[in-house]
VMD Tcl script that draws the C-alpha trace (Angstrom):
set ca {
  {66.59 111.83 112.96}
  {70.20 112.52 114.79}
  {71.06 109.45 112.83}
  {70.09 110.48 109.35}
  {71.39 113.82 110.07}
  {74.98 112.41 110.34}
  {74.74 110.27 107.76}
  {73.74 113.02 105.18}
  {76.84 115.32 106.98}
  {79.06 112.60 106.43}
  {78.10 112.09 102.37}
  {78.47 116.10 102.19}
  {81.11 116.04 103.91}
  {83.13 113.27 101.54}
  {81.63 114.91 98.32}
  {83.45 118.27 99.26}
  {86.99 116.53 100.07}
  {86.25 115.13 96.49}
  {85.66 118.08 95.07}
  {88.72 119.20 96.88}
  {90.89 116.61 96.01}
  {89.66 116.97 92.16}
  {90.40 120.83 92.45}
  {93.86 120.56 93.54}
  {94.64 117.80 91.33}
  {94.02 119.85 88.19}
  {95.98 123.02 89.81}
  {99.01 120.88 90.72}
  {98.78 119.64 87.20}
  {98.30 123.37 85.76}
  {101.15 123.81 87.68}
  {103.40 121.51 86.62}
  {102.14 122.54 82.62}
  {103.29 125.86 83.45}
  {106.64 125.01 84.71}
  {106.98 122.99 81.99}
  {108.61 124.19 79.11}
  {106.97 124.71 75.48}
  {109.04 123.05 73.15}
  {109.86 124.08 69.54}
  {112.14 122.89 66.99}
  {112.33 124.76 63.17}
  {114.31 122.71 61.07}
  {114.96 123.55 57.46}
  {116.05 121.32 54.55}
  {119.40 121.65 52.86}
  {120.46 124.84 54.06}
  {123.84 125.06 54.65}
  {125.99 126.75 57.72}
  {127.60 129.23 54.76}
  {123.47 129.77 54.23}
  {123.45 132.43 57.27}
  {124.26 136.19 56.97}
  {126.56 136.03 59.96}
  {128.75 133.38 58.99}
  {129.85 135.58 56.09}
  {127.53 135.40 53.24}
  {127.74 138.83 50.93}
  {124.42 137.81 49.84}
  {121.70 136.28 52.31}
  {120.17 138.27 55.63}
  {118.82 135.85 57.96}
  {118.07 138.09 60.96}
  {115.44 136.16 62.39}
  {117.34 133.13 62.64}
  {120.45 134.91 63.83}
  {117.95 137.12 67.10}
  {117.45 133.34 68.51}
  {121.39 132.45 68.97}
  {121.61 136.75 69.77}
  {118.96 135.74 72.76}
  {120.51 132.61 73.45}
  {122.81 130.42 72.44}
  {124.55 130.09 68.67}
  {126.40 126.16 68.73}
  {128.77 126.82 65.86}
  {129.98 123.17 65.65}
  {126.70 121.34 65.70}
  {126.90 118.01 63.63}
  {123.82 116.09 61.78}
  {123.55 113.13 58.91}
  {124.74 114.23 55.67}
  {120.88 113.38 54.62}
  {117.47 113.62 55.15}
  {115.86 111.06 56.65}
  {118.78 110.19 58.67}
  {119.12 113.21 60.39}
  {115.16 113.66 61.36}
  {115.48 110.12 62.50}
  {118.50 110.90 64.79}
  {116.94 113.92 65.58}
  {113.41 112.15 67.01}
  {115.15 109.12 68.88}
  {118.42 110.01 70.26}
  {120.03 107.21 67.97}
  {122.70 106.36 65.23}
  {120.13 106.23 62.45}
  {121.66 102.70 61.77}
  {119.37 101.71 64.74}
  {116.65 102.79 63.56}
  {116.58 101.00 60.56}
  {117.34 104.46 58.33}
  {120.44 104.44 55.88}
  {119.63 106.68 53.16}
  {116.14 108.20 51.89}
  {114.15 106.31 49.40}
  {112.97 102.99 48.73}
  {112.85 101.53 52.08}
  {116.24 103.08 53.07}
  {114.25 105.66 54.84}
  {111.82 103.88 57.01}
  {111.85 104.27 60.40}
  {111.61 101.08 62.70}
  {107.61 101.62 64.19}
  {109.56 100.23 67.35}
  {111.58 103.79 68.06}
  {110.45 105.77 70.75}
  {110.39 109.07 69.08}
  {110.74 112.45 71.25}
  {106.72 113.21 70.24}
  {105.86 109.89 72.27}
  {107.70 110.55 74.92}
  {106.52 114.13 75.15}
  {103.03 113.03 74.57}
  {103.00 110.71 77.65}
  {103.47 113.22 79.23}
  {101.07 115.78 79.10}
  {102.39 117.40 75.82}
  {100.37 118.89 72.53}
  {102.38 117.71 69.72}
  {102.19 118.61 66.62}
  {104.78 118.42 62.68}
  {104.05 120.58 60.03}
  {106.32 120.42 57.20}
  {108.25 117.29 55.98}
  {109.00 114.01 57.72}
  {110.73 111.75 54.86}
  {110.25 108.40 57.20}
  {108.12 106.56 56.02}
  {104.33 107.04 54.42}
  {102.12 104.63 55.36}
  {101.18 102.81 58.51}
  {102.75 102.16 61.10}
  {105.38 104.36 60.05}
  {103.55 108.08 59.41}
  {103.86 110.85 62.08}
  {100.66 109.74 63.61}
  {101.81 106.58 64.70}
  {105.06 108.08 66.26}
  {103.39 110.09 68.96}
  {102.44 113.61 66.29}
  {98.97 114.16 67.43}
  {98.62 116.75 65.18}
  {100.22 116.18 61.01}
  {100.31 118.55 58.12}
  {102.85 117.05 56.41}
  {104.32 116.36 52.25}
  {104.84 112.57 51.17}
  {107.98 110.95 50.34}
  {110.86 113.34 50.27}
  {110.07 116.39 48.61}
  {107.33 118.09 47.13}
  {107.01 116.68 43.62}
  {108.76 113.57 44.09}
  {107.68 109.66 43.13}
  {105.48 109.54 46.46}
  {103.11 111.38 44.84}
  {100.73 112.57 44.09}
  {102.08 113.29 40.38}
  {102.39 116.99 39.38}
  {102.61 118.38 43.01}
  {104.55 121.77 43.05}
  {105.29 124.16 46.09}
  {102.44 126.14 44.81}
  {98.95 125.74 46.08}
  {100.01 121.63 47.05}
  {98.28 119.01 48.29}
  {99.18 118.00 51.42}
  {98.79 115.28 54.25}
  {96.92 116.83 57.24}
  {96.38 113.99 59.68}
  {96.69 111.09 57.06}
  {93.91 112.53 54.74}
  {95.17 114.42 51.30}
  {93.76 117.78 50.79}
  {94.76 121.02 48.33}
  {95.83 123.91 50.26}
  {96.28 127.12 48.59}
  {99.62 129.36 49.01}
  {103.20 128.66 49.41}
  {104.26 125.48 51.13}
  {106.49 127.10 53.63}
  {103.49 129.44 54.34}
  {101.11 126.96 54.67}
  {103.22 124.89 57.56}
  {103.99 127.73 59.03}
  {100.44 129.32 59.81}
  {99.27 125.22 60.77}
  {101.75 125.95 63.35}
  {100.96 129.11 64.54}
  {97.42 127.57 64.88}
  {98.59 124.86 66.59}
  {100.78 127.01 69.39}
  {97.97 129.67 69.82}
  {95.02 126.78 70.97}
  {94.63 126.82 75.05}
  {94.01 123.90 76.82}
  {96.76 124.05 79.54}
  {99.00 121.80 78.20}
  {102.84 122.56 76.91}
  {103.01 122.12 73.36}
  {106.26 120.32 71.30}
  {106.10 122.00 67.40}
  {108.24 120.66 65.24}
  {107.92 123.03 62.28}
  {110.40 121.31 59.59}
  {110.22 123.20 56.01}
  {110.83 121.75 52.96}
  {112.65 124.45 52.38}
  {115.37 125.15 50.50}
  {115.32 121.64 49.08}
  {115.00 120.78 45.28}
  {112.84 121.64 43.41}
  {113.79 125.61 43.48}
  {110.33 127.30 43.68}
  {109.92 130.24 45.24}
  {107.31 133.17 44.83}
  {109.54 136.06 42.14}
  {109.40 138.75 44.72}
  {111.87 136.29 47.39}
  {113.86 135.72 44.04}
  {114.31 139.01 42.44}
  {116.32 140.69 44.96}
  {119.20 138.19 44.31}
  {118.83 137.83 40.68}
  {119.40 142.04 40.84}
  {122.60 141.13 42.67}
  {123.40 139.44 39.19}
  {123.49 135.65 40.87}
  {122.99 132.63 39.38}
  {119.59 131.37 38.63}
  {119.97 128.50 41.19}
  {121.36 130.70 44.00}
  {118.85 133.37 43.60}
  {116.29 130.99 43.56}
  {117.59 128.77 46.96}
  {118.63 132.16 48.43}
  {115.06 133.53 48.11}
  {113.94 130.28 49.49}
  {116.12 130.90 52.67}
  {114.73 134.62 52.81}
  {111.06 132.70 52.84}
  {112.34 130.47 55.90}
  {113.73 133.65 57.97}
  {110.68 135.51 57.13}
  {108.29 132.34 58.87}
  {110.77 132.07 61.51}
  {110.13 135.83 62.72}
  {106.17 135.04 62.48}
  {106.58 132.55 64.48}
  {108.78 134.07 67.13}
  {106.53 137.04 66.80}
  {103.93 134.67 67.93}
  {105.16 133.69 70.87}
  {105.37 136.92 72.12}
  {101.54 137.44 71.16}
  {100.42 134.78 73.01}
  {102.78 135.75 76.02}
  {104.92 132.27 76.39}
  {108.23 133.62 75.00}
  {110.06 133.05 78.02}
  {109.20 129.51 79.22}
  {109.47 128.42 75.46}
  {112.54 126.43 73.76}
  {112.78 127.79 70.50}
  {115.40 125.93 68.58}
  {116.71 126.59 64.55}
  {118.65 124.18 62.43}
  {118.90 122.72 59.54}
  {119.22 118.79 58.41}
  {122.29 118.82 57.01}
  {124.57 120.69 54.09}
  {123.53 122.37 50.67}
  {123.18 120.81 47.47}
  {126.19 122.80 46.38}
  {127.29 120.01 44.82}
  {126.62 116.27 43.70}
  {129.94 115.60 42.26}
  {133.08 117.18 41.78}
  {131.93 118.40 38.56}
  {128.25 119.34 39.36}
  {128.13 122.77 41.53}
  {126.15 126.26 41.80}
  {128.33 128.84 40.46}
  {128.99 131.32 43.73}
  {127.95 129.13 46.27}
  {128.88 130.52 49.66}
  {130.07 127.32 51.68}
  {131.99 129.55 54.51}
  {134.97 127.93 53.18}
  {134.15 124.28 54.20}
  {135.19 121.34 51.96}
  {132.26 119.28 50.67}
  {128.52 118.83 50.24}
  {124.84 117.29 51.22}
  {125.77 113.86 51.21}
  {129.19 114.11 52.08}
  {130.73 113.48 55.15}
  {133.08 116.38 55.14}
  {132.30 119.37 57.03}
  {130.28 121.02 54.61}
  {127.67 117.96 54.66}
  {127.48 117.73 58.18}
  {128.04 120.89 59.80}
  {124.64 123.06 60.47}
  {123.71 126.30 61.44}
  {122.24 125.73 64.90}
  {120.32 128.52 67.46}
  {118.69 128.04 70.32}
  {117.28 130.81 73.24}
  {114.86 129.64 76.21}
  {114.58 133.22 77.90}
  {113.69 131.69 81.25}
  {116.72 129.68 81.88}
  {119.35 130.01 79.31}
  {121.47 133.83 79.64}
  {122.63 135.47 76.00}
  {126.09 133.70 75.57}
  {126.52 134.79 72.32}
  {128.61 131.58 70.68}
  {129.24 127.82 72.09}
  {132.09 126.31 70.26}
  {131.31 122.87 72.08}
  {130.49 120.13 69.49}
  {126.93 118.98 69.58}
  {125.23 116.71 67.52}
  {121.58 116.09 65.90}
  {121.87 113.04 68.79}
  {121.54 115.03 71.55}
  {118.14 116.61 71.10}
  {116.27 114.06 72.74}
  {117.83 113.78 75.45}
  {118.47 117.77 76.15}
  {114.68 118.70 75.68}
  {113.66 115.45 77.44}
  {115.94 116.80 80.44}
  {114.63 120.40 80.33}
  {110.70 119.07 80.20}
  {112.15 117.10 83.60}
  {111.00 114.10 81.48}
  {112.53 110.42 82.28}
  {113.76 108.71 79.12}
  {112.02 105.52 78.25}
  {113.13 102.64 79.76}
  {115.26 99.82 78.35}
  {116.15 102.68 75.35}
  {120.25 103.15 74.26}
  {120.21 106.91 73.48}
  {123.49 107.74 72.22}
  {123.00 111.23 72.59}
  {123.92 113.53 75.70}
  {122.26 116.15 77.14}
  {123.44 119.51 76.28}
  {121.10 121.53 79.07}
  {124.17 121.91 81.33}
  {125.78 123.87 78.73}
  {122.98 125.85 77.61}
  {122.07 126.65 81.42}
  {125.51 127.11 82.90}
  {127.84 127.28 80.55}
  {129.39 123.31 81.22}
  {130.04 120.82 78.53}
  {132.77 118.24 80.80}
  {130.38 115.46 78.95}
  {131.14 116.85 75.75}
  {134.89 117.63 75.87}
  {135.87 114.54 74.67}
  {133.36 112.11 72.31}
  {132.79 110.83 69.14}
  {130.24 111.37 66.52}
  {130.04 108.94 63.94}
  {128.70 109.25 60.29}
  {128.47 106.96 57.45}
  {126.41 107.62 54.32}
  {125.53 105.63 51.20}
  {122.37 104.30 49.21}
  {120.92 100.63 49.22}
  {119.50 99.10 52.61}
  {122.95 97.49 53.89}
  {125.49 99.31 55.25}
  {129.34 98.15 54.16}
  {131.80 98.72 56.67}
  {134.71 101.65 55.47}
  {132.60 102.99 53.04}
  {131.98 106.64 53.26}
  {132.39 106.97 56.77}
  {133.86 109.62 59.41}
  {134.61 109.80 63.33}
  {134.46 113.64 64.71}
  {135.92 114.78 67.83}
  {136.13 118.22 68.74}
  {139.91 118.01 67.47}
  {140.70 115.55 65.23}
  {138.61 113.88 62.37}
  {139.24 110.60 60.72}
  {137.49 110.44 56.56}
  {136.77 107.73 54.48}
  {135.66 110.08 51.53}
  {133.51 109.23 48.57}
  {132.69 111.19 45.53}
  {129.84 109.36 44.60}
  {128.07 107.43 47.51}
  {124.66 107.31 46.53}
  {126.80 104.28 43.84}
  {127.84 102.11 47.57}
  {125.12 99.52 46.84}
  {127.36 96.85 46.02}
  {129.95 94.79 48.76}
  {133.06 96.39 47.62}
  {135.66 93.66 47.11}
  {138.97 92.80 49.12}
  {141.21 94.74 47.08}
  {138.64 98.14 46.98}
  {138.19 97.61 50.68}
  {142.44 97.62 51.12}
  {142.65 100.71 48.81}
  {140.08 102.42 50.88}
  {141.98 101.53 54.34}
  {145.06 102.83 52.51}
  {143.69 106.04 52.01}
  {141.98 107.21 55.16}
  {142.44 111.25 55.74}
  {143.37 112.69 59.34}
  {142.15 116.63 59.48}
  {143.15 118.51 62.90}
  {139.83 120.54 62.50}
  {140.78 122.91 65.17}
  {143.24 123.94 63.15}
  {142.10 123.35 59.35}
  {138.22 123.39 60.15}
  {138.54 123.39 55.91}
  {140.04 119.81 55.76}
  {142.56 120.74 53.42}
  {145.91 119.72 55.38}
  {145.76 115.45 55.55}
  {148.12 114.74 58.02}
  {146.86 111.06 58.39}
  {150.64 109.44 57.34}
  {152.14 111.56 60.19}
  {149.81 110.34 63.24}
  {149.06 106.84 62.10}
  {148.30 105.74 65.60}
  {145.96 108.45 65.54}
  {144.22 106.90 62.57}
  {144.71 103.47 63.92}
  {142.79 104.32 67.02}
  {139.96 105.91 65.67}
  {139.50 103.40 63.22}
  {138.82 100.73 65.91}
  {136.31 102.81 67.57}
  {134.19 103.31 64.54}
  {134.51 99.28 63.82}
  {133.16 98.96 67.22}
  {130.27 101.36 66.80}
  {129.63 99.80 63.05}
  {129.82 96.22 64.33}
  {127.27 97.30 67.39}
  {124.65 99.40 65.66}
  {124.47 97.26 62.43}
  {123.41 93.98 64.71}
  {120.51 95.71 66.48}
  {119.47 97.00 62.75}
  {119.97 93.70 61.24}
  {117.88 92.22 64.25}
  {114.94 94.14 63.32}
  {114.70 94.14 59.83}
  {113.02 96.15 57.61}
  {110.13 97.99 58.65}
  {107.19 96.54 56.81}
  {104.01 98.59 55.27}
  {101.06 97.39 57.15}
  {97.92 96.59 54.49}
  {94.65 96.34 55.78}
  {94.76 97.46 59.06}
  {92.37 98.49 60.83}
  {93.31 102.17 61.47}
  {94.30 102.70 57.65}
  {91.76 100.31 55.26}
  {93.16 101.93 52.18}
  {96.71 103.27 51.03}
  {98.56 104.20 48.50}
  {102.15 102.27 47.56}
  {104.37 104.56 45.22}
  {107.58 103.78 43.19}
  {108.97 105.71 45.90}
  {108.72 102.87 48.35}
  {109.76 99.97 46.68}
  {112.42 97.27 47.35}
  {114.62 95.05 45.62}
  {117.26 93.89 43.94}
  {116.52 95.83 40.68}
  {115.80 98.93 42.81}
  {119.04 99.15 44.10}
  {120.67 98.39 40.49}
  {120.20 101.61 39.24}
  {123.49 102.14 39.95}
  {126.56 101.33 38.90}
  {129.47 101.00 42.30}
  {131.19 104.01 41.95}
  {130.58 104.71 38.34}
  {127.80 107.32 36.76}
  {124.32 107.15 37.02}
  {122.36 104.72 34.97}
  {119.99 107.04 32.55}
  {117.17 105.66 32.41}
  {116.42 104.08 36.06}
  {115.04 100.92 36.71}
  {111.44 100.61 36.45}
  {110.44 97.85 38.74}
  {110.28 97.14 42.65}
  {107.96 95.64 45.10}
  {106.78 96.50 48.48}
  {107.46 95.01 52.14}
  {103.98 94.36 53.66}
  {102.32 92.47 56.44}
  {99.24 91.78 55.83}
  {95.84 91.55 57.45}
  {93.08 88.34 56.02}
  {90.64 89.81 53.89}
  {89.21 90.61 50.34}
  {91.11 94.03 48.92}
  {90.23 96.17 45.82}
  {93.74 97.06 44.30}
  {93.80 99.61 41.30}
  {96.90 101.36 39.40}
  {97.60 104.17 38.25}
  {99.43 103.29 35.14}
  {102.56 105.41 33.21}
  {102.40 105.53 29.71}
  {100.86 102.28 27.90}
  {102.77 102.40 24.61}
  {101.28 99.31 23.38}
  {98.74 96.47 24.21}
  {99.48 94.30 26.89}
  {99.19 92.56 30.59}
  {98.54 94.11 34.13}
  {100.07 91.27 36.68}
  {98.65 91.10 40.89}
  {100.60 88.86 43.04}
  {101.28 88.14 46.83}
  {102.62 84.51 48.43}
  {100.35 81.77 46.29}
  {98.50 84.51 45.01}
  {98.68 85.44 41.01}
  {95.93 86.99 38.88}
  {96.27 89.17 35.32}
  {94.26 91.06 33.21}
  {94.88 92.35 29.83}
  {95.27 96.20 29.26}
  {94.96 98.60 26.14}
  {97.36 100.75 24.69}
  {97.04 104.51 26.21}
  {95.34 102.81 28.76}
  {95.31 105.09 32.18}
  {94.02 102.96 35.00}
  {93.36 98.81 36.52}
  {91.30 97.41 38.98}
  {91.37 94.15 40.56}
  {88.64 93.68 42.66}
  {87.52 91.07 45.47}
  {91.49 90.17 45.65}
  {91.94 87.59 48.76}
  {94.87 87.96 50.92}
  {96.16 86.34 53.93}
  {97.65 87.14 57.11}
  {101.45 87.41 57.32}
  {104.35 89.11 55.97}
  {105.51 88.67 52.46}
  {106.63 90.87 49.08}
  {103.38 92.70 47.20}
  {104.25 92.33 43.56}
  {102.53 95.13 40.99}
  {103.69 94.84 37.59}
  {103.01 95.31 33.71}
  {104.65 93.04 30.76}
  {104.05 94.19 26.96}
  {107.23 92.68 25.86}
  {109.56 90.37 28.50}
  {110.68 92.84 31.06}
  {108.33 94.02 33.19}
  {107.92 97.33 35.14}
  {105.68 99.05 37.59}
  {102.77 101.65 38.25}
  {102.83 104.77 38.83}
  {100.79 104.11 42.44}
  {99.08 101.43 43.64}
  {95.43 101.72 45.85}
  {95.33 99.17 48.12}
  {91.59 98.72 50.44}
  {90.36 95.80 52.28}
  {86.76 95.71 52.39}
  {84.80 95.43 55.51}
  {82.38 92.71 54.87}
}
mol new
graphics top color blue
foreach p $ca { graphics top sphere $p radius 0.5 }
foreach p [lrange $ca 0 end-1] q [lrange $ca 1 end] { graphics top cylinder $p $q radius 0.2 }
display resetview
């Protein structure tokens, strides 16, 4: 008996250590979610730094924007990409978007390398909810959508925009359908109200864990829809249509970003949360030199979205974390789109991932006691242009906090072509020198006074070009995954295609072709199986052939005049990488579909 009796003592005895041990475990954890800080990033799309009330538009109040820099910090020199994609995928990695495989933001110039460690990994490793609601413009299908980059939680647009080639066709801002967590479903409302109230969802579930939200409108990005009532108070002011259309737009953002800081203060985690407000990069003021919005308020800075003057790269940028960082009213330090990754992955007390080149630097010591010696002197590097291969002096700029060296551009969506010997000599000719400390408007070139300036500058961008260009080129281009397991059916759009005739829709440096070309194809790997493949077809003016082909691969069927739709079915494809070819002849040239449905069957 004396011998059982122990026995059964000891067994209790270990189960309540156990129990103990399992206790504490999930308090230290608790704990270390507490201290941990919430994480959230609002990012809008195309909204200038002249886009603010405080920076001196007589038009626009944005006092819910301005209340986060008024609790925290406003960084009035803040620098991203002079596009899209390239400034979300700077944002998410830490990296020149060169690395990352991202140049410009359609047909494939946007994809993201699947090998990038984005922030949401990271973050998600590590004990983090995370969550995007809004646009991410990196990519569409697997393994390059938000859900393969570490976003537990998507609600997300296609493509670019609203509207745009990457479907699905006839898509407005109104009552959309939308991407929630790769499946397409019809929401009703107003885009920027729909993301917004995922998000609120999203920050208001308990489970103990910190959350990262990255809540990145759409917003004010073409096309200019906007319910009347945002719209009417500007058009009273007697504005343009186009300003009191993107100004009601901005009014929409504001009015989200007070919901959502309202939020936080519902659900009592204001002051261990990072709440952070910028925008991707400058307005669509203007395309050209002769394509602008009448009244524009640019806060007098020289350029536009897609140029690498100020006005195309400087953003409005607020951030407040109540716990740690004090009011400080404005930091005049230069940060850039960069140094996200590493600044939230130091305040989460987060190690970056191993074996990684982050060119960003952490900006926490400035935000938490006012010191920026890492910042005082460095280089941020732009270049911008359209096609998949960068070309070295094209449309380029180095930014220090004093001095900035331009290669400028008026039309560099048309860089898609090596520019010869004698461009490239012109171009090297004519580089501009600004002292922006003094002329933040880049109007005073003083380039053929400090040519060792220039010359010294110059040789530290052909040292970053020559560097981030090989590890692009050694990756490639990301390639669409078909038939894997975790997506058995997709849809390819126009929007994604590749090519030489792609990128010939423009003319190097001269006007836009009218009518673009019609006809791509798509970068796949591919898993072995048997595939169903239909199209959605444009207009069928006349009778004539549908065409299917992939490596050794090549079948056709004939198609009817006003006919809408093809299938292929029982199509056999092998294993490997290779170009997916979808096309229609009725006379010689051929172009493509409108979409493409591609499933492998499970057998």
């Amino acid at each position: 008996m004396k011998k059982q009796t122990y026995l059964y003592s000891t067994s209790n005895r270990k189960t309540r250590v156990l129990l103990f041990l399992m206790v504490f475990i999930y308090n230290f954890q608790s704990l270390i979610a507490q201290d941990r800080p919430n994480i959230i990033i609002m990012m809008s799309d195309d909204q200038g730094y002249g886009d603010i009330g405080s920076h001196g538009n007589p038009y626009l109040k944005t006092p819910h924007m301005e209340s986060i820099g008024e609790q925290g910090i406003e960084m009035t020199h803040f620098f991203t990409y002079p596009n899209c994609s390239a400034s979300r995928a700077a944002l998410l990695t830490g990296r020149y978007p060169y690395r990352a495989g991202v140049t410009a933001v359609t047909q494939v110039d946007h994809f993201m390398n699947a090998s990038e460690t984005t922030i949401a990994e990271v973050l998600a490793d590590n004990g983090y909810r995370t969550g995007i609601f809004g646009k991410w413009h990196l990519g569409d299908n697997i393994p390059m959508r938000p859900t393969d980059q570490g976003f537990q939680e998507a609600l997300i647009h296609k493509g670019g925009g609203i509207g745009q080639a990457a479907g699905p066709a006839g898509n407005t801002y109104f009552d959309p359908v939308l991407e929630h967590n790769n499946v397409s479903k019809k929401y009703d409302g107003y885009c920027d109200d729909i993301f917004t109230d995922a998000a609120l969802d999203f920050m208001s579930k308990k489970d103990g864990k910190p959350f990262f939200t990255y809540l990145a409108t759409n917003l004010p990005h073409f096309p200019l829809q906007v319910p009347d009532k945002r719209a009417e108070p500007f058009r009273k002011m007697g504005l343009h249509e186009d300003n009191a259309l993107t100004y009601g737009m901005i009014d929409n953002i504001d009015y989200n970003v007070g919901r959502v800081l309202d939020k936080l203060k519902d659900l009592g985690i204001a002051d261990n949360t990072i709440v952070i407000f910028l925008s991707d990069n400058g307005p669509r003021h203007r395309r050209t030199k002769n394509d602008s919005y009448p009244g524009r308020w640019v806060a007098n800075l020289r350029g536009t979205k897609t140029s690498v003057y100020d006005a195309g790269i400087r953003v409005p940028f607020f951030v407040k974390w109540p716990d740690k960082i004090k009011p400080q009213k404005q930091a005049t330090d230069m940060g850039a789109i960069i140094d996200l990754f590493p600044t939230l992955l130091d305040a989460a007390k987060v190690k970056s991932p191993k074996g990684v080149h982050i060119d960003g630097q952490s900006l926490l010591p400035l935000w938490t006691k006012n010191k920026a010696d890492n910042l005082k002197e460095r280089d941020f590097f732009v270049q911008m242009h359209y096609g998949p291969t960068p070309f070295k002096y094209m449309h380029f700029t180095v930014r220090t906090p004093k001095y900035k060296l331009v290669s400028p551009h008026d039309f560099p969506h048309g860089i898609v072509h090596q520019p010869t010997d004698h461009v490239l000599k012109h171009v090297l000719k004519n580089l501009e020198l600004y002292d922006v400390e003094k002329d933040p408007s880049e109007r005073i070139n003083i380039a053929k006074d400090h040519p060792e300036i220039v010359d010294e500058m110059l040789a530290r961008y052909e040292s970053w070009f020559d560097e981030v260009n090989e590890e692009r080129d050694e990756k490639g281009i990301q390639r669409i995954h078909l038939g894997s397991d975790k997506q058995l059916k997709l849809t390819l759009s126009k929007f994604d295609w590749g090519g030489p005739r792609v990128i010939s829709r423009f003319d190097y440096g001269g006007p836009r072709v009218i009518e673009d070309n019609q006809l791509g194809y798509w970068r796949v790997e591919t898993e072995k199986g048997i595939y169903n493949v239909s199209y959605d077809l444009p207009e069928i003016k006349a009778d004539g052939v549908a065409h299917l082909k992939y490596k050794n691969k090549h079948v056709s069927v004939p198609i009817k005049k006003g006919q809408k739709k093809v299938v292929f079915n029982n199509f056999e494809i092998p294993s490997g990488t290779g170009n997916f070819h979808a096309f229609i002849k009725i006379e010689r040239l051929a172009f493509g579909p409108l979409f493409v449905d591609v499933e492998r069957l499970i057998k």
